[in-house]
NUROLUM-339294 format. One record per residue: residue in three letters; x, y, z of N, C-alpha, C, CB in turn; residue number from 0. Coordinates in nm, 4 decimals. Glycine has a CB too. Layout:
// NUROLUM-339294
NODE  aa      n.X      n.Y      n.Z     ca.X     ca.Y     ca.Z      c.X      c.Y      c.Z     cb.X     cb.Y     cb.Z   i
NODE ALA        X        Y        Z        X        Y        Z        X        Y        Z        X        Y        Z NUM
...
***
This chain:
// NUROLUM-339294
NODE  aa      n.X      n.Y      n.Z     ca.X     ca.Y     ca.Z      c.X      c.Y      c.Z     cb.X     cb.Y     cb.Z   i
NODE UNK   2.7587  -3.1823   2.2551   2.6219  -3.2252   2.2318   2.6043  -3.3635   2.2941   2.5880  -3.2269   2.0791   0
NODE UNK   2.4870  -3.3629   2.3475   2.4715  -3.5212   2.4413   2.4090  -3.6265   2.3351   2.3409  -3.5105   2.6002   1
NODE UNK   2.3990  -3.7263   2.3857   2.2991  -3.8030   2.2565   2.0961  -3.7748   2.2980   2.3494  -4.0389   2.2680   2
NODE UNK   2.0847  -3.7448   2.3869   1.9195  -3.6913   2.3562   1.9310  -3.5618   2.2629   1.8253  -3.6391   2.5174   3
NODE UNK   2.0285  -3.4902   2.2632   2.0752  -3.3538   2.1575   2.1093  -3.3589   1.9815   2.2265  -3.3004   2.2212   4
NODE UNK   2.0925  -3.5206   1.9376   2.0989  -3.5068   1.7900   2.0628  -3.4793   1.7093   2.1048  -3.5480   1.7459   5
NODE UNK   1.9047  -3.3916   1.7232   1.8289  -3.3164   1.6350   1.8265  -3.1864   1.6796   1.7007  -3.3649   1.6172   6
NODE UNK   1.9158  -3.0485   1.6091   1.8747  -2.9352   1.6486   1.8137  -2.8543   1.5414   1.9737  -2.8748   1.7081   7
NODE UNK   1.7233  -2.7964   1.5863   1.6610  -2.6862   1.4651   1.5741  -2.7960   1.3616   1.8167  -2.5881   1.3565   8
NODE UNK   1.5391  -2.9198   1.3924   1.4879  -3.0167   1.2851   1.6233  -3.0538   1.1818   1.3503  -2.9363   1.1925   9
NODE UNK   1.7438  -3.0627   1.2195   1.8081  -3.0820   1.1865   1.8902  -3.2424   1.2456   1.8376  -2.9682   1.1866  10
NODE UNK   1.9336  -3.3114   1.1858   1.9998  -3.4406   1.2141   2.1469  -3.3981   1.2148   1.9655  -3.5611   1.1027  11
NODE UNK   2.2026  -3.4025   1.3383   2.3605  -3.2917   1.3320   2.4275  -3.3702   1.3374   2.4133  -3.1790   1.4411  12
NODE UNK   2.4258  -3.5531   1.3778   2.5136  -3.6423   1.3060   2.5394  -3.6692   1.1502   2.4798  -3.7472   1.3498  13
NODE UNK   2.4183  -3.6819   1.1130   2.3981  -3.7454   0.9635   2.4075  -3.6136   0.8774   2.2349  -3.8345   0.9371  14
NODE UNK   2.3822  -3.4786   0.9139   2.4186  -3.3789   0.8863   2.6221  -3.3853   0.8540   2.3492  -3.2930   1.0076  15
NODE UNK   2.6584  -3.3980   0.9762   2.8207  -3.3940   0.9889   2.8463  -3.5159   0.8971   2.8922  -3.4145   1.1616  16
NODE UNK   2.8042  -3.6293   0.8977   2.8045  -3.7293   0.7861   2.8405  -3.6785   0.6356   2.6644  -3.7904   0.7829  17
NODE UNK   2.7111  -3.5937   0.6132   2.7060  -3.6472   0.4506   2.8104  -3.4876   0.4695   2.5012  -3.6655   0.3202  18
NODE UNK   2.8371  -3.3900   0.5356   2.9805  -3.3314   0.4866   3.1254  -3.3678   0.4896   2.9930  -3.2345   0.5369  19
NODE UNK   3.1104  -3.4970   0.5419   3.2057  -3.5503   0.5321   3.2416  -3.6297   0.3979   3.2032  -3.6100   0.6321  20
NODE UNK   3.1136  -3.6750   0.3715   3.1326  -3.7097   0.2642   3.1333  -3.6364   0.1104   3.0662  -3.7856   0.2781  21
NODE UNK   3.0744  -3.4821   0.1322   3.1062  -3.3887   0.0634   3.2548  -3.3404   0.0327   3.0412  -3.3077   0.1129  22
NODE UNK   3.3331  -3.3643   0.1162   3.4491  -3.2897   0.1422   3.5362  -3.4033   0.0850   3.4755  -3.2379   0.3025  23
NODE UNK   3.4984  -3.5903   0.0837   3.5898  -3.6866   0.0731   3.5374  -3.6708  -0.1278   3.5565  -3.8602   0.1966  24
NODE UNK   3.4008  -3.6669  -0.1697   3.3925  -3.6715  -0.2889   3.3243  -3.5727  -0.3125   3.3554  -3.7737  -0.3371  25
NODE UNK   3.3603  -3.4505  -0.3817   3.2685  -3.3385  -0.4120   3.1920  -3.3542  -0.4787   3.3039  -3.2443  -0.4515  26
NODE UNK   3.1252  -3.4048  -0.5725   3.0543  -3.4427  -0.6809   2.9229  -3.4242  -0.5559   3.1010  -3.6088  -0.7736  27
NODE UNK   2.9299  -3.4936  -0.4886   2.8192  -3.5279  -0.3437   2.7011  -3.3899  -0.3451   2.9364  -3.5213  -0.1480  28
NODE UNK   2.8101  -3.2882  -0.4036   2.7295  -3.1890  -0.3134   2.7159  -3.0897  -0.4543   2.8248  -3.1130  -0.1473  29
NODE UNK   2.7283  -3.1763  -0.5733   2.6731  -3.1246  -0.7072   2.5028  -3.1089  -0.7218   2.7259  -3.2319  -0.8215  30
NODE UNK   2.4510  -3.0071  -0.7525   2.3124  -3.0169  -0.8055   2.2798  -2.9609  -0.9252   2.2270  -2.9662  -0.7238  31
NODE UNK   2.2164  -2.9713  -1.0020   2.1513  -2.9499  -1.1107   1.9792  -2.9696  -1.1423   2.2239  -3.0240  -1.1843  32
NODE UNK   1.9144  -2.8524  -1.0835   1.7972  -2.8605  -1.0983   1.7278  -2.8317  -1.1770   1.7619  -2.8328  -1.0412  33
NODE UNK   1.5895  -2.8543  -1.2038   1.5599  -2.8105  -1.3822   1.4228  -2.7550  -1.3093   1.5408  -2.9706  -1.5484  34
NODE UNK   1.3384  -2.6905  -1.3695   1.1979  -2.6198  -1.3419   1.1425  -2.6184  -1.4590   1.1965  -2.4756  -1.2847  35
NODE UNK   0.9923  -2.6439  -1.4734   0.9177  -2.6371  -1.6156   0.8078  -2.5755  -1.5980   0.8831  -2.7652  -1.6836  36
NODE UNK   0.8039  -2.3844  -1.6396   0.7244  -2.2847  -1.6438   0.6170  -2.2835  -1.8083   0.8328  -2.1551  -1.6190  37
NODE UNK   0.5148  -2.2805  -1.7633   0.3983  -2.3004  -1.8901   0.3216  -2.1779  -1.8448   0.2883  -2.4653  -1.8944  38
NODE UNK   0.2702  -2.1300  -1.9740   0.2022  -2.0163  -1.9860   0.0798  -2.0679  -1.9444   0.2059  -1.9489  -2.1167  39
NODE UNK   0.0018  -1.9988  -1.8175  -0.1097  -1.9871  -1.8033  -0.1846  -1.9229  -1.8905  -0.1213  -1.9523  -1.7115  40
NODE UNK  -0.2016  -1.7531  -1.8390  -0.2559  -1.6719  -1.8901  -0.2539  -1.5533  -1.8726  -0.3315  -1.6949  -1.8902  41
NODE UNK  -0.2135  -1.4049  -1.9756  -0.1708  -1.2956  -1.9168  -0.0198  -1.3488  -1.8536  -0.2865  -1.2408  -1.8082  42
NODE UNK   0.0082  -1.2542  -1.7705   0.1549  -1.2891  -1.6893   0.1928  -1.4065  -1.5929   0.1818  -1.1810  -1.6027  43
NODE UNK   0.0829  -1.4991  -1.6150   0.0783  -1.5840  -1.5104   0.1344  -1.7218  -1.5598  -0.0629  -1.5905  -1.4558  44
NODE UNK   0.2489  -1.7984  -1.5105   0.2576  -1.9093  -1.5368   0.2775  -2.0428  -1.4253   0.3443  -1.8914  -1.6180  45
NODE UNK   0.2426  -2.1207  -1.4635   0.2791  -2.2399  -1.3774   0.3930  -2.3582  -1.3771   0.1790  -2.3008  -1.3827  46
NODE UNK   0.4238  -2.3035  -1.2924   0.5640  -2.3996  -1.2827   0.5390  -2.5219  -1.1489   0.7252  -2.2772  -1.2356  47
NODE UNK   0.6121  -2.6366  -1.2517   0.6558  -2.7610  -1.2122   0.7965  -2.7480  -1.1707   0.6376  -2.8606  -1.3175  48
NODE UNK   0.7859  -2.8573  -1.0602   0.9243  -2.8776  -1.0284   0.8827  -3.0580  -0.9355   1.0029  -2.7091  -0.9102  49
NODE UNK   0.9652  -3.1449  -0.9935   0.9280  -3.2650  -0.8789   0.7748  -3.3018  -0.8699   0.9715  -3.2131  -0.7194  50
NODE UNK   0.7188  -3.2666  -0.9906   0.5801  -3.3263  -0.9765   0.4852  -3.2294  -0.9073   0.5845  -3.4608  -0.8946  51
NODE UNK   0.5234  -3.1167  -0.8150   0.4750  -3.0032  -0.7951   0.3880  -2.8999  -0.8624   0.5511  -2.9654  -0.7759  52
NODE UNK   0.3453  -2.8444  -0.8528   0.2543  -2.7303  -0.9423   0.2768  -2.5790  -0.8406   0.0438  -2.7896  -0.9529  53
NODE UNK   0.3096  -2.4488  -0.8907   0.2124  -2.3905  -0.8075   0.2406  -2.2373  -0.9382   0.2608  -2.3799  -0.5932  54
NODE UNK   0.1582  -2.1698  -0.8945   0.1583  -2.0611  -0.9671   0.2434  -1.9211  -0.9559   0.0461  -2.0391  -0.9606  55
NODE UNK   0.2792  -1.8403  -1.0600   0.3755  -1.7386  -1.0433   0.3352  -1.6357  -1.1418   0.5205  -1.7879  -1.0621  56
NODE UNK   0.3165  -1.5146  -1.0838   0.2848  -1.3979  -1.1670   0.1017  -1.4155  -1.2035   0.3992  -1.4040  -1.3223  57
NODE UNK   0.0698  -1.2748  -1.2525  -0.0789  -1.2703  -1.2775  -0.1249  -1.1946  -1.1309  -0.1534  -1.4424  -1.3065  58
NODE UNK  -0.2838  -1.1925  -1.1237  -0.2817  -1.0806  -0.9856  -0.2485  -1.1709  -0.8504  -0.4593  -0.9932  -0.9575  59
NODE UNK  -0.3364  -1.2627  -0.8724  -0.3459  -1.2932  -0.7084  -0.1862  -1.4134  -0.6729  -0.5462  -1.4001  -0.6696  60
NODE UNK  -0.0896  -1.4124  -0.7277   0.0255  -1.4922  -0.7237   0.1196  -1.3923  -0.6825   0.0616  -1.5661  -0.8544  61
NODE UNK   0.2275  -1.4563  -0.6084   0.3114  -1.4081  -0.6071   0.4032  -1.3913  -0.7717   0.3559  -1.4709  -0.4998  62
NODE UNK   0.4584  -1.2331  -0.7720   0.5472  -1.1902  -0.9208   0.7240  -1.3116  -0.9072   0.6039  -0.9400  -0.9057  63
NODE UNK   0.7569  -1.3068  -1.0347   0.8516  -1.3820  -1.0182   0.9965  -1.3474  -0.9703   0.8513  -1.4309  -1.1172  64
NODE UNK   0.9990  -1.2025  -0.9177   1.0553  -1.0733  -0.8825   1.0473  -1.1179  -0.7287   0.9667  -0.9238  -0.9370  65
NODE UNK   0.9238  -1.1093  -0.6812   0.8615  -1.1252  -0.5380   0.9431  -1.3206  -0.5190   0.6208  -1.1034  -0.5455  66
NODE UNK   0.9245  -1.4025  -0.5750   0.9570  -1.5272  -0.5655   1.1214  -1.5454  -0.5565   0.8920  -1.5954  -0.6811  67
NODE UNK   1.1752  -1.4823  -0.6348   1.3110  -1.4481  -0.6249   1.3903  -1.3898  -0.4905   1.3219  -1.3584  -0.7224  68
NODE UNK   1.3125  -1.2831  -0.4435   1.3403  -1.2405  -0.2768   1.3045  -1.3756  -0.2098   1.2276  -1.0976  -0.2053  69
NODE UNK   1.1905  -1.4199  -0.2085   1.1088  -1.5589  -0.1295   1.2543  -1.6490  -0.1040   0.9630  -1.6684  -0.2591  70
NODE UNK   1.3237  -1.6840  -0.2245   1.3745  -1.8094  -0.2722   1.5464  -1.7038  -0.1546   1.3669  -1.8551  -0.5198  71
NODE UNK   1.5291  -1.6578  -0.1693   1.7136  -1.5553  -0.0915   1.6695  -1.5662   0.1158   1.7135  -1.2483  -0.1741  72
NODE UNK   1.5680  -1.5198   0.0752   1.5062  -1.5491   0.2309   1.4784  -1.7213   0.2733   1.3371  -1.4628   0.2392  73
NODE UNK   1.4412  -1.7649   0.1843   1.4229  -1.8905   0.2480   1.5437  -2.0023   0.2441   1.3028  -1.9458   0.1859  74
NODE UNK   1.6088  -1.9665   0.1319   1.7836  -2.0496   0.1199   1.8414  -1.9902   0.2639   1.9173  -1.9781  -0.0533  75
NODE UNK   1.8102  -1.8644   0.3193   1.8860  -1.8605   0.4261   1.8290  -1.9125   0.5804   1.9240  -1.7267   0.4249  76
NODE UNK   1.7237  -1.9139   0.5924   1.6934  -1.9894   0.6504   1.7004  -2.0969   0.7173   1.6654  -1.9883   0.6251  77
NODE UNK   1.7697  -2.2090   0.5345   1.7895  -2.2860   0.5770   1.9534  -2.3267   0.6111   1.7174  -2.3445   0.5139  78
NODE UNK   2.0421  -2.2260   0.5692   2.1755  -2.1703   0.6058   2.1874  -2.1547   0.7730   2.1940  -2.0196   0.5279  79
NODE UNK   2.0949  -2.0669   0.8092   2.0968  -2.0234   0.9704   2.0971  -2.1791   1.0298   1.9365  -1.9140   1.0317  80
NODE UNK   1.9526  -2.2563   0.9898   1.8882  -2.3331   1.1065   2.0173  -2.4625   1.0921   1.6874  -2.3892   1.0742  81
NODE UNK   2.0694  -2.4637   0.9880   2.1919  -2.6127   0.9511   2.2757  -2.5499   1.0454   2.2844  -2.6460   0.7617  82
NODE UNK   2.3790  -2.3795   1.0354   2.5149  -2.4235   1.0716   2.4408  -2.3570   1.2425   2.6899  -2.3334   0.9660  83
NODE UNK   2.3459  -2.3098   1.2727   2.3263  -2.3412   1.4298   2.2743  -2.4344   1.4903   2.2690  -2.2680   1.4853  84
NODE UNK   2.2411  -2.5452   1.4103   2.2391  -2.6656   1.4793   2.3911  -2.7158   1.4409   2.1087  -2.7675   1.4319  85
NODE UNK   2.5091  -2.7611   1.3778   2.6359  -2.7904   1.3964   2.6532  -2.7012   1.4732   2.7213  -2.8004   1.2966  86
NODE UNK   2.6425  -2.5627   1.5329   2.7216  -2.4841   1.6219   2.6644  -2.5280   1.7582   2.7122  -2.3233   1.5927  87
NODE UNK   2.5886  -2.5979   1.7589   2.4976  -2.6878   1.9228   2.3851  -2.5596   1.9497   2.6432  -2.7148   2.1283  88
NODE UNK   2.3308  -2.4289   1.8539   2.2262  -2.3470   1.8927   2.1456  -2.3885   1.8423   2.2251  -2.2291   1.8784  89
NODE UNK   2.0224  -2.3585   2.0068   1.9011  -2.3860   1.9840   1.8429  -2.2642   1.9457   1.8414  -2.4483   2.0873  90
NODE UNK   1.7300  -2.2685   1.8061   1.6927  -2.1454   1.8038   1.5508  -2.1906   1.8230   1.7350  -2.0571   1.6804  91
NODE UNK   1.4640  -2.0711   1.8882   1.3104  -2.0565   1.9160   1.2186  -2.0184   1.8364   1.2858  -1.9827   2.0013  92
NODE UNK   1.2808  -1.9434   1.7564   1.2586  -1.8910   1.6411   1.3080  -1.8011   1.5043   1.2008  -1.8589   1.6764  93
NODE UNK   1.2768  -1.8035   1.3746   1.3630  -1.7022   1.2957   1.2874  -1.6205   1.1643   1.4928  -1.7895   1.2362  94
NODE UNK   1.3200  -1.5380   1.1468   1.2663  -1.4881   1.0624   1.3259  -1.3933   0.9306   1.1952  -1.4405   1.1327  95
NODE UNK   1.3020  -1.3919   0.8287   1.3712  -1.3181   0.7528   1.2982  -1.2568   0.6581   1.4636  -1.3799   0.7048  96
NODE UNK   1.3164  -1.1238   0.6764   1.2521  -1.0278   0.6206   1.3475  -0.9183   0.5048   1.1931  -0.9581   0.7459  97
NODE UNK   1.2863  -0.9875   0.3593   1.3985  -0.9534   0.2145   1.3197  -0.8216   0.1817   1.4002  -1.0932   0.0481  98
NODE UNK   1.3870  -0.7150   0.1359   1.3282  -0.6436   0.0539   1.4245  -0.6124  -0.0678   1.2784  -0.5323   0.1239  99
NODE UNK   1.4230  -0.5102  -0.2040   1.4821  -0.5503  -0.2920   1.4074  -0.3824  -0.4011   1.4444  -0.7397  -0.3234 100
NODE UNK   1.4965  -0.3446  -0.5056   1.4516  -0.2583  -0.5361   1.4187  -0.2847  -0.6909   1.5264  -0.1604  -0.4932 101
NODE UNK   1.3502  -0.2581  -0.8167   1.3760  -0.2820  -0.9668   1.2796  -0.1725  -1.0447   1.3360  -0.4507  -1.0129 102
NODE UNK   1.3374  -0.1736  -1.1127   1.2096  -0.0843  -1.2339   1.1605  -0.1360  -1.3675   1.2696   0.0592  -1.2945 103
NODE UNK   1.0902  -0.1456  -1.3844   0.9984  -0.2156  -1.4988   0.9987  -0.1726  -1.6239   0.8663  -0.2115  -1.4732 104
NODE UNK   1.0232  -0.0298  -1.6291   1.0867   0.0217  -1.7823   1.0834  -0.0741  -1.9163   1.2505   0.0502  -1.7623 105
NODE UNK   1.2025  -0.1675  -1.8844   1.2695  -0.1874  -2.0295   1.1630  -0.3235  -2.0551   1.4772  -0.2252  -2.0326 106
NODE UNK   1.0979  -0.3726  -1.9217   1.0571  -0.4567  -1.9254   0.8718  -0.4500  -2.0391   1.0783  -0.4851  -1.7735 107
NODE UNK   0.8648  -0.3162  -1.9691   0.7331  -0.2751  -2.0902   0.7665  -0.2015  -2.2258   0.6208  -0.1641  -2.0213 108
NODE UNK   0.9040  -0.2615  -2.2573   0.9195  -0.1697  -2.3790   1.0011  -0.0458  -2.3657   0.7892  -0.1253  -2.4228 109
NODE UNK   0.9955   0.0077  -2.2842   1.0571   0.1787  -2.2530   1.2060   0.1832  -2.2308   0.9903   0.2542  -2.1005 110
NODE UNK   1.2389   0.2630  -2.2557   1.4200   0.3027  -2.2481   1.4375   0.3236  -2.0790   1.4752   0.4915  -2.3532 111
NODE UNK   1.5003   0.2585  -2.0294   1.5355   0.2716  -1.9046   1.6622   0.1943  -1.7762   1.4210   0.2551  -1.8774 112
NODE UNK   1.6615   0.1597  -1.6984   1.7425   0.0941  -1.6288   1.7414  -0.0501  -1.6556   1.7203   0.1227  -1.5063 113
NODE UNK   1.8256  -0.1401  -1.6509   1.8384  -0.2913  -1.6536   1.7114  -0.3202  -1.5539   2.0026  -0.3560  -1.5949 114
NODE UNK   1.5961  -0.4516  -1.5926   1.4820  -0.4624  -1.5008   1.5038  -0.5683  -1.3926   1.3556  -0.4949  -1.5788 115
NODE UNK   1.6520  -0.5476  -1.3461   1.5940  -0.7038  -1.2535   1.6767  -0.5771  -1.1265   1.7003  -0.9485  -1.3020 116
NODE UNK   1.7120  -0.6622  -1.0105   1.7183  -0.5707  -0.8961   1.8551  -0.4757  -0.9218   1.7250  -0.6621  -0.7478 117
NODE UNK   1.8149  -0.3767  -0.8225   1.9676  -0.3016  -0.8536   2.0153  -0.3212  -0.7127   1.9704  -0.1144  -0.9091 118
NODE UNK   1.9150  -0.3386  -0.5985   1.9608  -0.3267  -0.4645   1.8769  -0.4321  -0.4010   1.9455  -0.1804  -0.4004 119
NODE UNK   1.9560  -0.5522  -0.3318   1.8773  -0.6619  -0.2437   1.9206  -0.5783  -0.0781   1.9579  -0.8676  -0.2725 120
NODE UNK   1.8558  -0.6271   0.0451   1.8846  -0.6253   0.1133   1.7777  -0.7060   0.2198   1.9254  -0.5202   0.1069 121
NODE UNK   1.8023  -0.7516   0.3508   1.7551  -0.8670   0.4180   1.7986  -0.8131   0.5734   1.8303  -1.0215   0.3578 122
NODE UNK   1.7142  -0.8484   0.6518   1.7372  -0.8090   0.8060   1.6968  -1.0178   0.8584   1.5724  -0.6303   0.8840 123
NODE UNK   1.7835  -1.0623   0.9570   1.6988  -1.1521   1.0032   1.7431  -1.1459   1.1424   1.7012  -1.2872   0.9340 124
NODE UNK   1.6070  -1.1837   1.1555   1.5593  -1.1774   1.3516   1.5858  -1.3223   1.3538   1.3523  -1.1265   1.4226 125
NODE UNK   1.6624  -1.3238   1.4672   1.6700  -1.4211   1.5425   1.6000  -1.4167   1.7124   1.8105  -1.4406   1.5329 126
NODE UNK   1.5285  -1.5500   1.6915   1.5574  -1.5602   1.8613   1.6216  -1.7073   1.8724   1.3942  -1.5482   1.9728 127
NODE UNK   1.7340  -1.6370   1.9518   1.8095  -1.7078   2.0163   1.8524  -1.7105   2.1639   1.8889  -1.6977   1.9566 128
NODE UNK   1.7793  -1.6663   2.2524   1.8570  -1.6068   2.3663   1.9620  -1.6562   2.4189   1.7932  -1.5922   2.4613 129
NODE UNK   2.0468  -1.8089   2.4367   2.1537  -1.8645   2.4439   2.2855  -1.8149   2.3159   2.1037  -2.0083   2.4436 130
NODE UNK   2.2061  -1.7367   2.1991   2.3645  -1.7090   2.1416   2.4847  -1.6283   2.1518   2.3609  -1.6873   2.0484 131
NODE UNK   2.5944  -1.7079   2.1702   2.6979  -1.6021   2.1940   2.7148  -1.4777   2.0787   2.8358  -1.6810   2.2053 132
NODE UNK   2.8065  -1.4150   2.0963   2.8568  -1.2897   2.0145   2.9418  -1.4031   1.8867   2.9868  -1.1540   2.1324 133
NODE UNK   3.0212  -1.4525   1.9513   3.0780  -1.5298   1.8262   2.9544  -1.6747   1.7012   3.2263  -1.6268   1.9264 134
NODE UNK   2.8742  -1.6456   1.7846   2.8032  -1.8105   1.6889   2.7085  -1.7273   1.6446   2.7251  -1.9838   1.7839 135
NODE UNK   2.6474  -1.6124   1.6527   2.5929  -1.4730   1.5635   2.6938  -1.4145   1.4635   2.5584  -1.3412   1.6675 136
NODE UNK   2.7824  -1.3917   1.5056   2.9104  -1.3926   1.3643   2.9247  -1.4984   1.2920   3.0621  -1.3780   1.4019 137
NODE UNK   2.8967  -1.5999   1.3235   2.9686  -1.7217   1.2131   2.8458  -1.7306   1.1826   3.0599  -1.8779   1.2580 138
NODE UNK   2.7195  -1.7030   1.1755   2.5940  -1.7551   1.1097   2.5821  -1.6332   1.0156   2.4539  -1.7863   1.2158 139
NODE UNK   2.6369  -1.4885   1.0505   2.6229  -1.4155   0.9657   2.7272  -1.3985   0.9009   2.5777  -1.3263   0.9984 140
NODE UNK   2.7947  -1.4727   0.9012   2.9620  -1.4994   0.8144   2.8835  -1.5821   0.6996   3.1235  -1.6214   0.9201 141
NODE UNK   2.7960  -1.7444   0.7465   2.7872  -1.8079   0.6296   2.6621  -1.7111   0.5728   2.7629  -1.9786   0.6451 142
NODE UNK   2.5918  -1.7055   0.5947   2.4696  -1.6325   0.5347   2.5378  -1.5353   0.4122   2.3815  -1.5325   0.6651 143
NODE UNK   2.6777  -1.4721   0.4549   2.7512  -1.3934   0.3484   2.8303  -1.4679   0.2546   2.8394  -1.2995   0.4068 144
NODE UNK   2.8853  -1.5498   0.2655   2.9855  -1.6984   0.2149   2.8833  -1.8185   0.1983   3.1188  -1.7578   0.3538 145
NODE UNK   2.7745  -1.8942   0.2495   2.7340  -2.0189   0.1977   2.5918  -1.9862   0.1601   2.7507  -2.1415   0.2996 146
NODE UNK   2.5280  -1.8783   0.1067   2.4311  -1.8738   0.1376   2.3985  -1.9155  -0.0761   2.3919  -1.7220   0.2463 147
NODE UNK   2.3993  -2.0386  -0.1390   2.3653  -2.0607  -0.2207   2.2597  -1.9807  -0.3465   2.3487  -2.1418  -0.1696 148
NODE UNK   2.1613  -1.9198  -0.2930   2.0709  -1.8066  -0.3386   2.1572  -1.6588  -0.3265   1.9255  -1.8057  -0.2362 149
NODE UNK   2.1792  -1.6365  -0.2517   2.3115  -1.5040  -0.2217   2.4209  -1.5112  -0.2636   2.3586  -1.4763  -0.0920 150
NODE UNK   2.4561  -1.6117  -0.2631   2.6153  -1.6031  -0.4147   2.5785  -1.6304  -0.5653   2.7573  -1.7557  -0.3959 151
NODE UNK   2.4707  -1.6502  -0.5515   2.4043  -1.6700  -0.6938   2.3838  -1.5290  -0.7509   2.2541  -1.7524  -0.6867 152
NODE UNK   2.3110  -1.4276  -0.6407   2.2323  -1.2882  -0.6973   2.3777  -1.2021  -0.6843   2.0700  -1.2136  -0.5790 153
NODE UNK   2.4828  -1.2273  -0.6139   2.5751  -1.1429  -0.6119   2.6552  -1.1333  -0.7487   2.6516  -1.1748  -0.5025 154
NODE UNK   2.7059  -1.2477  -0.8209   2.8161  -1.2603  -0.9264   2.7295  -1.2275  -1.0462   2.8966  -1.4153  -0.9362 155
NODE UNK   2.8233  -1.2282  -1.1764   2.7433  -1.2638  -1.3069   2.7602  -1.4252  -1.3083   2.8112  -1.1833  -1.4591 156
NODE UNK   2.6269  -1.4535  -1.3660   2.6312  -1.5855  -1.4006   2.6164  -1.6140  -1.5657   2.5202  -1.6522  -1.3189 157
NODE UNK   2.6859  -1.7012  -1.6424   2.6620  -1.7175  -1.8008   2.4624  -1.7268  -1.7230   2.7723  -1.9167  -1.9151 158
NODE UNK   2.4012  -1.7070  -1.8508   2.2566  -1.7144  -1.9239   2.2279  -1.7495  -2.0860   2.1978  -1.5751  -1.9061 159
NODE UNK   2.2027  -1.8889  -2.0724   2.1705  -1.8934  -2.2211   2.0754  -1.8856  -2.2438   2.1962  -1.9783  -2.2893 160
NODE UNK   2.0028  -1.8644  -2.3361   1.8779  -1.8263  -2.4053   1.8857  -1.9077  -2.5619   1.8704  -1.6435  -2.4175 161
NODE UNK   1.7386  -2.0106  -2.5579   1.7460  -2.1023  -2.6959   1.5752  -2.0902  -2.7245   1.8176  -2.2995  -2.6681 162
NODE UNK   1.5520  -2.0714  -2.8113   1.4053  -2.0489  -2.9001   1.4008  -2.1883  -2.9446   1.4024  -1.9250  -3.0463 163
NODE UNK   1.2760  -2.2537  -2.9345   1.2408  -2.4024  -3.0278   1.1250  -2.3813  -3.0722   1.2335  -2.5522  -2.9522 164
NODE UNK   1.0707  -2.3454  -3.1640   0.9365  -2.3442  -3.2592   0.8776  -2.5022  -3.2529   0.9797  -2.2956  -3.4408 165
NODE UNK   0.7803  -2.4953  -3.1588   0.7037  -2.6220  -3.1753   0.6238  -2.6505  -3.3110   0.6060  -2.6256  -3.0652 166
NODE UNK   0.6440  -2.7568  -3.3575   0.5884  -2.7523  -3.5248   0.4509  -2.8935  -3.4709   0.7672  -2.8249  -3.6984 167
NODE UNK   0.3514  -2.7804  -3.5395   0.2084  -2.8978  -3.5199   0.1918  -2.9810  -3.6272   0.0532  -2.8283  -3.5086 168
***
């Protein structure tokens, strides 16, 4: 990479290589713990905060929190692709990722039926790249399978706690 070449993909691929360096010298670095605060709108619809943010989830005209969940797998990878092909020196022109995902609603309205969250994810992404080799298309679809933060999340069991607090007026 030359030095007019230090931003690829909107990416900073020094200060990028930086702070994994400094991931790798103190792991803590690359600890997160994020929190989200969902309030009942109305009907199925709620609004969630995050960072002072607002936007809406579920109800008709919102995206379902089902639909947001694919959103959030497609767009973590995204940003998986555009990081390790800018460290790999690829320029991409463009990318796209297109999630689909299967569930049934059953148990969710009450009814005896299948577990309601997905039983089957799956994801196609287009690349344009026309400079990529055969090998830097494998290692992007290597991490996408291995770093993809949203995708090792939906793959494992994760603990879930669940706590009730009765607000008293």
């Amino acid at each position: 990479m030359t030095a007019g070449e230090e931003v690829v993909n909107g990416i900073n691929v020094p200060e990028m290589r930086q702070y994994i360096e400094e991931c790798d010298r103190d792991p803590k670095q690359a600890e997160r713990n994020p929190k989200v605060t969902a309030k009942w709108v109305a009907g199925p619809q709620a609004e969630v905060e995050l960072r002072g943010r607002k936007f809406q989830i579920g109800g008709d005209d919102d995206p379902s929190a089902m639909t947001v969940l694919l959103a959030s797998l497609a767009a973590c990878d995204v940003e998986v692709v555009a990081t390790h092909a800018a460290l790999l020196g690829l320029k991409l022109e463009g990318m796209e990722i297109e999630a689909t995902g299967h569930f049934n609603i059953r148990r969710l309205l009450g009814l005896e039926g299948p577990g309601p969250g997905y039983d089957r994810i799956g994801y196609t992404l287009r690349l344009h790249a026309p400079h990529a080799t055969e090998e830097q298309v494998a290692r992007l679809k290597a991490m996408c399978e291995r770093a993809s933060p949203v995708g090792d999340s939906l793959a494992k069991p994760i603990p879930l706690t669940v706590r009730i607090e009765i607000a008293k007026r």
